[in-house]
C-alpha positions in Angstrom: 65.8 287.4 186.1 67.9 284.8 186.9 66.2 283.6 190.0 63.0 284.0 188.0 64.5 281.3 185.8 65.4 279.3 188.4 62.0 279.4 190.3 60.3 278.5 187.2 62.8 275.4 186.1 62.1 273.9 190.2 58.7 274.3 189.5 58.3 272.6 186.0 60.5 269.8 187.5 58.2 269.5 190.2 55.5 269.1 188.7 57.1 266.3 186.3 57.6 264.7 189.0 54.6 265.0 190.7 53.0 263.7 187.3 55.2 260.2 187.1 54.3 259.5 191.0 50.5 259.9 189.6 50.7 257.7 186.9 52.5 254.8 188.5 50.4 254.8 191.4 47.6 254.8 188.5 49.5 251.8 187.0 50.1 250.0 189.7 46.2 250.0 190.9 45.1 249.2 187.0 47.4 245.8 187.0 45.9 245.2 190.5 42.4 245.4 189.4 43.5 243.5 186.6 45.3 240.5 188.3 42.2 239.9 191.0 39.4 238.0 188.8 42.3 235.4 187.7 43.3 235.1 190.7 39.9 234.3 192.0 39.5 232.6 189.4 42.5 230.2 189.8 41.4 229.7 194.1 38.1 229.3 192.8 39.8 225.9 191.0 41.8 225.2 193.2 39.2 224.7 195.7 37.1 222.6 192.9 39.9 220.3 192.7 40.6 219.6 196.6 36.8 218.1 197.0 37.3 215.7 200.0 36.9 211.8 199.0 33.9 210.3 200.5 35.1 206.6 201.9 31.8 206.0 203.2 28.5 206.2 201.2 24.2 205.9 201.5 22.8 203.0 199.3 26.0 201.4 199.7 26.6 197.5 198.7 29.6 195.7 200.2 30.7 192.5 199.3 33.0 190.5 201.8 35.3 187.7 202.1 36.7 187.0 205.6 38.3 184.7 207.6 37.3 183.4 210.9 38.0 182.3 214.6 36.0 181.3 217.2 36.9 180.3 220.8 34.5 178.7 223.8 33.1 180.7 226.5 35.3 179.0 229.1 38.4 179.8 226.8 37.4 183.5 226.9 36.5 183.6 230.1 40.4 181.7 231.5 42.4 183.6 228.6 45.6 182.7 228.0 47.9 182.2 225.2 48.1 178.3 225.2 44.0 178.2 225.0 43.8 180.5 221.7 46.8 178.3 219.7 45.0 175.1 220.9 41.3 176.0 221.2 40.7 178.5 218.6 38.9 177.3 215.7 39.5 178.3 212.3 37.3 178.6 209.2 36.3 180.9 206.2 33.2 182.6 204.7 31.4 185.6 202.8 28.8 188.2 203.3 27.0 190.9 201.9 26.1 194.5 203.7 23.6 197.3 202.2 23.6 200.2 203.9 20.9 202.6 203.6 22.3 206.0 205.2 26.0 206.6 205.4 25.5 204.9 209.1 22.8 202.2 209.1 23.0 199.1 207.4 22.0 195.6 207.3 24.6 192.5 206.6 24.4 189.1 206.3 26.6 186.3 206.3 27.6 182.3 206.5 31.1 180.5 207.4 32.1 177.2 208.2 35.0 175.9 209.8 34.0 172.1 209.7 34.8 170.8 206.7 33.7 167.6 207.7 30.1 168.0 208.3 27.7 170.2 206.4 28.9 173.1 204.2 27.5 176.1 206.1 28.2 175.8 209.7 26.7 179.0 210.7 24.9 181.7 209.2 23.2 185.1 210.2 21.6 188.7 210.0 22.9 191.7 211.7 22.1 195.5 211.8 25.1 197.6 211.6 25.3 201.0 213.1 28.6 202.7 211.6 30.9 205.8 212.4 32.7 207.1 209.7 36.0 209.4 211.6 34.9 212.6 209.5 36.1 212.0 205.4 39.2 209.5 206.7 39.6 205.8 205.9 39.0 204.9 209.2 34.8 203.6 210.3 34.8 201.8 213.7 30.8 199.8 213.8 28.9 198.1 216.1 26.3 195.1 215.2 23.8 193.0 216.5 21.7 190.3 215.5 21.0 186.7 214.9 21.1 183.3 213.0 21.1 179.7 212.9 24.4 177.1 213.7 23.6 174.2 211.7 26.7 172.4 212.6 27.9 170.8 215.5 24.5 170.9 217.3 21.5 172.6 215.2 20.2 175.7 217.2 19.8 179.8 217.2 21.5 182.4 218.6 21.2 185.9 219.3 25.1 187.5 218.9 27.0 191.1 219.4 29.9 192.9 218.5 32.0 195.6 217.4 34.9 196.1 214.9 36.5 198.6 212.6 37.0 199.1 209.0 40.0 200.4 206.9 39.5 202.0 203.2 42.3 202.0 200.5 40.0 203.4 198.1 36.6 204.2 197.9 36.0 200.4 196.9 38.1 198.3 198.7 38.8 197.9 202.4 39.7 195.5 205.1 37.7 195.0 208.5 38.2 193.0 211.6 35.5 192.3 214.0 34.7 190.9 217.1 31.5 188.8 218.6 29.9 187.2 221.6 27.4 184.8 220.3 24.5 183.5 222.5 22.9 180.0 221.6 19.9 179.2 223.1 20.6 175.6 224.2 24.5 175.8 224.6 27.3 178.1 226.5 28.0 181.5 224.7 31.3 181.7 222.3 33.0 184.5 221.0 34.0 184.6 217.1 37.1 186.7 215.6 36.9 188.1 211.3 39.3 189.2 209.5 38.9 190.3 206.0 38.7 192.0 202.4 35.4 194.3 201.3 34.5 195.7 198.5 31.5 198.5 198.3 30.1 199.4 195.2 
């Protein structure tokens, strides 16, 4: 009788504990299930909330205000550091870009750097082919064109170059760009911008 006893308390406490392994395993899979849609849920925002900013836009208009440089052909072509402090010319002016896709664009601008003569010295029309780096700040261009010097000597000139662009914000930048410029009566020059933009 006694080992009767004994059979059946092993057994009932078996199966006690068999039951209490069952129902936390059940527990443990119902807070699981339970937990998965907030968590979803919260990656789901997450991910809504980490949208890349786009620097670089279609139907883009850019407003700019630059300063300028511009050196001879015979100063470019004997470089040194003496012939940029003493021939470099200095000067100042604005522009305005559109561009239709996030790479293609069209710009114009004007600057002087004689204030002694007429008020516009130069001013021109370029198509601008540019490369935003992925989503960065960073869009290196290329641009070619044309325009009209009105001051020293009145003539055209065909002109090409390449620079790159900086964003702070989706609205405000600064560039710097380079040119050769090719007059059709005088000796090709080279012109140097720096300056502010500001896209809308």
């Amino acid at each position: 009788m006694k080992s009767n006893y004994k059979l059946a308390i092993t057994m009932t406490a078996g199966a006690i504990l068999a039951a209490g392994t069952s129902l936390r395993a059940a527990d443990v899979s119902t807070n699981s299930d339970a937990t998965t849609p907030s968590m979803a849920a919260a990656t789901a925002n997450h991910d809504s909330d980490t949208t890349p900013t786009e620097y670089y836009r279609a139907n883009e208009l850019s407003l700019d205000g630059f300063a300028t440089g511009s050196l001879g052909g015979y100063s470019i072509n004997h470089i040194s550091n003496n012939r940029i402090r003493h021939n470099t010319q200095g000067g100042a002016g604005a522009g305005v870009n559109y561009f239709f896709t996030r790479y293609v664009g069209l710009g114009v601008d004007a600057y002087s750097e004689n204030t002694s003569g007429v008020f516009i010295d130069n001013a021109e029309g370029n198509l601008i082919l540019r490369l935003p780096l992925g989503e960065s700040i960073v869009a290196p261009y290329v641009f070619g064109g044309g325009g009209h010097q009105f001051d020293a000597a009145k003539l055209w000139f065909g002109q090409a170059g390449a620079g790159i662009e900086f964003r702070f914000c989706p609205h405000i930048g600064i560039f710097v760009d380079a040119r050769a410029v090719f007059p059709n009566e005088t000796k090709y020059y080279g012109v140097g911008r720096a300056g502010l933009r500001f896209s809308f």
